[in-house]
Structures are given as C-alpha cells and as structure tokens.
BAROMAR-809345 format. One line per 8 residues: for each residue z, x, y of N, C-alpha, C. Coordinates in steps of 0.001 Angstrom, whole numbers. Each point is the difference from the previous one (the first is absolute). Example, Ala and Ser with C-alpha at 12.3 -4.5 7.8 and 13.67 -1.06 7.14 Angstrom:
# BAROMAR-809345
7800 13190 -5690 0 -890 1190 0 900 1200  -720 -350 1050 60 820 1190 730 -770 1090
This chain:
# BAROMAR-809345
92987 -111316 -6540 -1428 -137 -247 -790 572 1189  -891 870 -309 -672 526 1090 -1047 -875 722  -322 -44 805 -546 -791 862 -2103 312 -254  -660 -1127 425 -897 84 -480 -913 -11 1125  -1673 583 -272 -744 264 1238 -339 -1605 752  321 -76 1001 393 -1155 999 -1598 -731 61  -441 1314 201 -1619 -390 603 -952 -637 -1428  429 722 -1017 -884 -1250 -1386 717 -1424 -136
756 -503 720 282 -1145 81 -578 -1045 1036  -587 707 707 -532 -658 1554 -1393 717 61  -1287 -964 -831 -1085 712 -266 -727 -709 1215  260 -543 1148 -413 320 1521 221 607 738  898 1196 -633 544 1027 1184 -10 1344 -1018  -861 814 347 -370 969 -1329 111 1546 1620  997 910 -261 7 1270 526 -316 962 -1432  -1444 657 209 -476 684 -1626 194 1354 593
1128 964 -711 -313 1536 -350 -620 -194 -1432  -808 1063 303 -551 690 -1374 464 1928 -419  283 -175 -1084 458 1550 77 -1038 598 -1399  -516 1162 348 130 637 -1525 586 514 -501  -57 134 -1405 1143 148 -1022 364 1512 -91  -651 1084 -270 228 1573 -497 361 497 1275  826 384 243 489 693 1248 436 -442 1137  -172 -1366 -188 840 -1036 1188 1519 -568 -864
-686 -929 -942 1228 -479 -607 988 1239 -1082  -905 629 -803 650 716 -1248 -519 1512 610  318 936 -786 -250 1721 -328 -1360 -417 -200  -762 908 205 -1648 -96 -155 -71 1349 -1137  -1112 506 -724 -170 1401 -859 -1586 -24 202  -151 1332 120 -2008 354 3 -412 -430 -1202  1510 -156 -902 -284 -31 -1444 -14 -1457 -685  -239 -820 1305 349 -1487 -487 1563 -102 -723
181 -1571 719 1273 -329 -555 -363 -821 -1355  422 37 -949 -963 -1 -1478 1359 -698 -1029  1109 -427 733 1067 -857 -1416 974 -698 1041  793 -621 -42 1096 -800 253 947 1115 230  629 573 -620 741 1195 237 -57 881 1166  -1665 284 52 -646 1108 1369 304 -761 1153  -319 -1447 85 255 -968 1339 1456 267 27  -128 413 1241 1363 447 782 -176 -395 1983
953 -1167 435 227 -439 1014 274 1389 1315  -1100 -82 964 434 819 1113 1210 -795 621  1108 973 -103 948 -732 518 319 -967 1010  138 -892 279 -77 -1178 937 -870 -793 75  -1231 402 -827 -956 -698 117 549 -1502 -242  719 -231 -1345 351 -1382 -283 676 -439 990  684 30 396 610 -164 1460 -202 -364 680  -1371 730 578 -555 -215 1275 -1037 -1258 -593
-724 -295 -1024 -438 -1231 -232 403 -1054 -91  1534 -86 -501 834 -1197 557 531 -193 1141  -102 1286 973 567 -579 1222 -888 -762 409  -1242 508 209 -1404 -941 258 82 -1045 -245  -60 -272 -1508 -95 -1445 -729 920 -846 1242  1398 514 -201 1430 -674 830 -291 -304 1629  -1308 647 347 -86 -97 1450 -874 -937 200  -895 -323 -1372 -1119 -1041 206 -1158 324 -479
-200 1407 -211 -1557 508 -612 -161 -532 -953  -922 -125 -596 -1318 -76 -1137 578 1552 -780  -519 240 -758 10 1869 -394 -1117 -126 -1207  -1216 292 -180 -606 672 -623 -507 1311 -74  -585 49 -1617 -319 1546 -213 -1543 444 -622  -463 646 828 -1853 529 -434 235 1172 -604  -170 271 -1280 140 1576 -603 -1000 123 -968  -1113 1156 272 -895 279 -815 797 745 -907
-346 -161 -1094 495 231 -1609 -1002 654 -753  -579 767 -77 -1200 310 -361 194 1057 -1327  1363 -19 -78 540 631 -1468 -469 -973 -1073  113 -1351 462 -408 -1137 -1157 -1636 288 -978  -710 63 1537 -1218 730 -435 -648 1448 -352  1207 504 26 -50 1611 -491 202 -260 -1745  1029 -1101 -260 476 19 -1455 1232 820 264  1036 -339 373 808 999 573 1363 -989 -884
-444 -1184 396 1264 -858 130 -680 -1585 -354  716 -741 -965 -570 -1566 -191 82 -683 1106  -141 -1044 50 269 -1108 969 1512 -435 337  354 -240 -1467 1485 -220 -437 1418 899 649  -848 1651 -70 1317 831 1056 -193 20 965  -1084 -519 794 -401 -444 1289 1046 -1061 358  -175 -1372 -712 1128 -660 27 1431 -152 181  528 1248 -726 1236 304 -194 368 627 1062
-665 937 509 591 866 1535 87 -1462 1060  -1282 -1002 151 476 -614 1122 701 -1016 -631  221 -328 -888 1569 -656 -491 1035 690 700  332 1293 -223 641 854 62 464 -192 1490  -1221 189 711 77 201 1450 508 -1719 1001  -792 -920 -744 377 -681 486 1688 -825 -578  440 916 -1190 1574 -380 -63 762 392 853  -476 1829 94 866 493 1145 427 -779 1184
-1863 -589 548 299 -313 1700 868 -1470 -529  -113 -869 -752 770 -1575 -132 1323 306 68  460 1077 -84 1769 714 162 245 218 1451  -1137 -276 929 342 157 854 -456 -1097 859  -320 -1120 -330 -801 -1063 619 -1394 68 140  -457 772 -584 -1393 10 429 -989 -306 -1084  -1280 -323 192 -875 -279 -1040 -1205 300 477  -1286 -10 -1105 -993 544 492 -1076 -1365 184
-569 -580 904 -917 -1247 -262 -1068 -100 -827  -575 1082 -174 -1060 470 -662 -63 1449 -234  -518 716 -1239 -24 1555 -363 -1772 -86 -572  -890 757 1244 -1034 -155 -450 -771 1837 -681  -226 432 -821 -463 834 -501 -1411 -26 -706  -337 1485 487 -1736 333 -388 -38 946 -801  -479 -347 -1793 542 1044 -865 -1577 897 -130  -976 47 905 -1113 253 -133 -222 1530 343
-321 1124 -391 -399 1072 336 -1202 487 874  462 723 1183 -1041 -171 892 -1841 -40 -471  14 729 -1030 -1332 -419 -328 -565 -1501 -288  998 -508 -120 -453 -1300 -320 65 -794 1377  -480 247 948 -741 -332 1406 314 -1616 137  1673 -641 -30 515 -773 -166 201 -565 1670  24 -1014 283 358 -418 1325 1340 -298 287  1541 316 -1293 1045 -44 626 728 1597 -98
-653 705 -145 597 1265 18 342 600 1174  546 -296 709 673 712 1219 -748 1903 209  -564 326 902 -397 -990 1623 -726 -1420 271  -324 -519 -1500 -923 -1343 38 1615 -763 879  -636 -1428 261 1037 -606 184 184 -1506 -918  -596 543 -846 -78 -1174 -1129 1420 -619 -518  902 1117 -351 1721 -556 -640 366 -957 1618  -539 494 1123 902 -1044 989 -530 -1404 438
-1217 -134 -531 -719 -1552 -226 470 -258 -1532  460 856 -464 843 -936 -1639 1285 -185 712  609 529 310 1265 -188 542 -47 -1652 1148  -1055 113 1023 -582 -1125 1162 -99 -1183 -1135  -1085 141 -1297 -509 -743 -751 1627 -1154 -850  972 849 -211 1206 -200 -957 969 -925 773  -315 740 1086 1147 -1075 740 -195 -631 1112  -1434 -194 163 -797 -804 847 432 186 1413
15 1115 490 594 272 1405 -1231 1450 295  -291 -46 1344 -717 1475 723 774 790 -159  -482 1433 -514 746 1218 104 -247 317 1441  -871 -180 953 -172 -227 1572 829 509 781  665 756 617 1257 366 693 1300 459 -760  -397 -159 -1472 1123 684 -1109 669 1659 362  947 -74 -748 -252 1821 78 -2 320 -1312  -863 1003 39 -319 913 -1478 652 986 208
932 673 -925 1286 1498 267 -561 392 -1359  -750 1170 328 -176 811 -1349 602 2004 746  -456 764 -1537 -439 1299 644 -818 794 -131  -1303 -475 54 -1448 473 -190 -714 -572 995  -923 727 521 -992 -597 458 -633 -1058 -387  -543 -67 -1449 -590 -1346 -534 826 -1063 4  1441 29 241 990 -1146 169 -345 -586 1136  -7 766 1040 -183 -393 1424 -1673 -625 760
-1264 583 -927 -1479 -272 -119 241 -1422 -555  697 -205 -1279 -76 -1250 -351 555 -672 795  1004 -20 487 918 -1138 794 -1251 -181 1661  -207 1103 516 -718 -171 1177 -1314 -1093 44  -810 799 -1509 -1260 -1306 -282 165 -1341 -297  1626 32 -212 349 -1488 -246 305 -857 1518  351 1046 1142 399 -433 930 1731 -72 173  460 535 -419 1487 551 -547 428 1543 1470
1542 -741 415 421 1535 434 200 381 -1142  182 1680 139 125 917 -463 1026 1254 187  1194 -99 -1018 693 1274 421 16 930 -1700  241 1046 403 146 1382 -689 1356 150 -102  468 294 -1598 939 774 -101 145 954 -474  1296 998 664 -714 1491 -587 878 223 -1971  -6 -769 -188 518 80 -1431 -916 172 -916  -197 -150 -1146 -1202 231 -1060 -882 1499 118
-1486 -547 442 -667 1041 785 -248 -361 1765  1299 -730 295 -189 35 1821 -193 1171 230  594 1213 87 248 1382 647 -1856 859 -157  -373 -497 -1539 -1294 228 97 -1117 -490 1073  250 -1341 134 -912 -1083 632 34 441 1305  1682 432 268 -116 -262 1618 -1052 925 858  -202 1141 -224 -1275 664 -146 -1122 -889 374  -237 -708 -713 -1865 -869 -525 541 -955 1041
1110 -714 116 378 -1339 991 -316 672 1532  520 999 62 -295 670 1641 -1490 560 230  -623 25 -759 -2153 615 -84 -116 -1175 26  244 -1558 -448 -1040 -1231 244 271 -437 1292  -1187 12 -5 -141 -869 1340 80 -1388 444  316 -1018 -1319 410 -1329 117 1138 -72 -806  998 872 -455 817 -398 -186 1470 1495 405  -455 853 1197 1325 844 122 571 16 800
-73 -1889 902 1292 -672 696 837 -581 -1031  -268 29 -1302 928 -1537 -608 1552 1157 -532  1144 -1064 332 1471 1081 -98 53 2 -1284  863 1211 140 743 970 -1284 1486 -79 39  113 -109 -1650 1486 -266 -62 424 1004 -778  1166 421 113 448 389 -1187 -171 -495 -2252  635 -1346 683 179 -583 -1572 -555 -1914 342  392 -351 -1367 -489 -1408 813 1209 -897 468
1539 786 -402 1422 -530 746 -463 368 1703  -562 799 408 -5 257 1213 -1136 -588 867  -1049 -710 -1182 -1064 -1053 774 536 -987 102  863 -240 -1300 807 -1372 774 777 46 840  828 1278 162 1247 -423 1395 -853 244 1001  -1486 -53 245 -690 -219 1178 -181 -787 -112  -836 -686 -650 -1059 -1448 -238 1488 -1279 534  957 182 -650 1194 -674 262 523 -345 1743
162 1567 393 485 519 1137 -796 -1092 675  -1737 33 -80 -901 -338 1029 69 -1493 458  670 -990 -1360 738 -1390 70 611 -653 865  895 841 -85 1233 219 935 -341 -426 1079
C-alpha cells in the first residue's frame, strides 16, 4: 500500500507547494489539452509529487482552464484528466490537497485567473492555511505573478513554455532572481536537498 501525504494528517503543521497544471505536471499544447486521452504526465512529474507528499508537503494545484470558457471542453472532461492525474500521483504516494481552477476567459476580467492571485486564496480559503512563504512552481510568468501577489516563493521550470518565459523571467525586475529548474523532479531534489 502506498503511503499517504503525512502533512493532511497533521492540520497544525501544513508545508504548502502549489504547482500549475499545463507544463509543470502534464504536456501542455497552444492547442489546449481538450480530452482525457491528450492529458499526458511530464515524466516524473507523478513522482516528484509523492516524494513531496512522503517528505511532508501539502501539494496543491492553480490551473487556469480557460478552454472551459472557450466551449472547448465540459466540466465533466475537466474532471476526468484530474482524476486521471491525481490516480497517477496516488501510485506513487502522493495526493493533491486541493485542485483549484479558473474556467474564465480573459475577457471575463475574473479575479482568479492567473496573474490574478485569486486560485491561491481558493486554495488558502480550502484548507485554511497561508499560502505566505509557499512555493508556487509553474512555467509562465503569470504562474510566478500569481504566486508572488500571494506572497509565495517562486520557481520556474523550463518545461511547458519555461524555455519561452525564461526570456520575460530575466527582463522583470521583481521576479529575475527567482531559480530555474529544469523539470519539477529537479525542484524537488532541491527543495529536498535544502532539508537536509
């Protein structure tokens, strides 16, 4: 039996990553990921969320979805990918505490659409803990805007559109100290390392 996240058992001792979903956890597409089938795991990702879980983290996920509000995709295959996703990571001990998503299209001038930082006060709101000193691991800029306005470190990975971002991450001027990783197996064998 695989072992379960340590830290949702001991809700006075809360260590919160937050990750987003398209290009951190799974394959990302310009073309939206749009069925159960298309969701496809960046390799290790599941992995690296149960090592977390196993070390003590929290693990939630902020992912604007904005295919929902395109008409792209129901609610229901929305469902099914993070079914999906969160079967994968339970194969490996890991679980997600909360999966907060914004199916709103930027026109619709929504306050959780990432760069807002609205999904990480649903996330604060769900499991009654500060995102405050969290880390947010996305690979966009707006991953890293949201996590910062929340008060969240911030790292970059170059997976998804990292390789794009890293570009835009090195021109800001409040955010082109925060580190770069390869993948998010390699934010954790830091975040881990730093334990130690």
């Amino acid at each position: 039996m695989a072992p379960t996240c340590r830290a949702l058992r001991n809700p006075n001792f809360m260590k919160l990553i937050i990750l987003d979903r398209d290009g951190v956890l799974n394959y990302d597409s310009d073309n939206y990921i749009r069925s159960v089938d298309e969701w496809q795991p960046i390799p290790g990702s599941a992995e690296a969320v149960g090592r977390l879980c196993n070390a003590g983290y929290t693990v939630a996920v902020a992912t604007n979805q904005s295919a929902i509000g395109r008409g792209f995709f129901p609610i229901e295959v929305l469902n099914g990918m993070h079914n999906k996703m969160s079967s994968l990571t339970a194969e490996h001990g890991g679980e997600f505490a909360h999966i907060a998503f914004c199916p709103h299209v930027p026109d619709d001038h929504c306050d959780c659409r990432k760069p807002m930082p609205g999904l990480i006060h649903q996330i604060e709101q769900a499991l009654g803990v500060s995102a405050n000193d969290a880390w947010m691991v996305g690979d966009s800029l707006t991953d890293l805007k949201a996590g910062a306005s929340a008060g969240c470190k911030t790292a970059l990975v170059m997976t998804g559109k990292g390789e794009r971002t890293l570009p835009k991450l090195k021109a800001d001027a409040e955010l082109s100290d925060r580190p770069v990783f390869d993948d998010l197996s390699a934010f954790v064998d830091w975040l881990l390392s730093q334990a130690e």
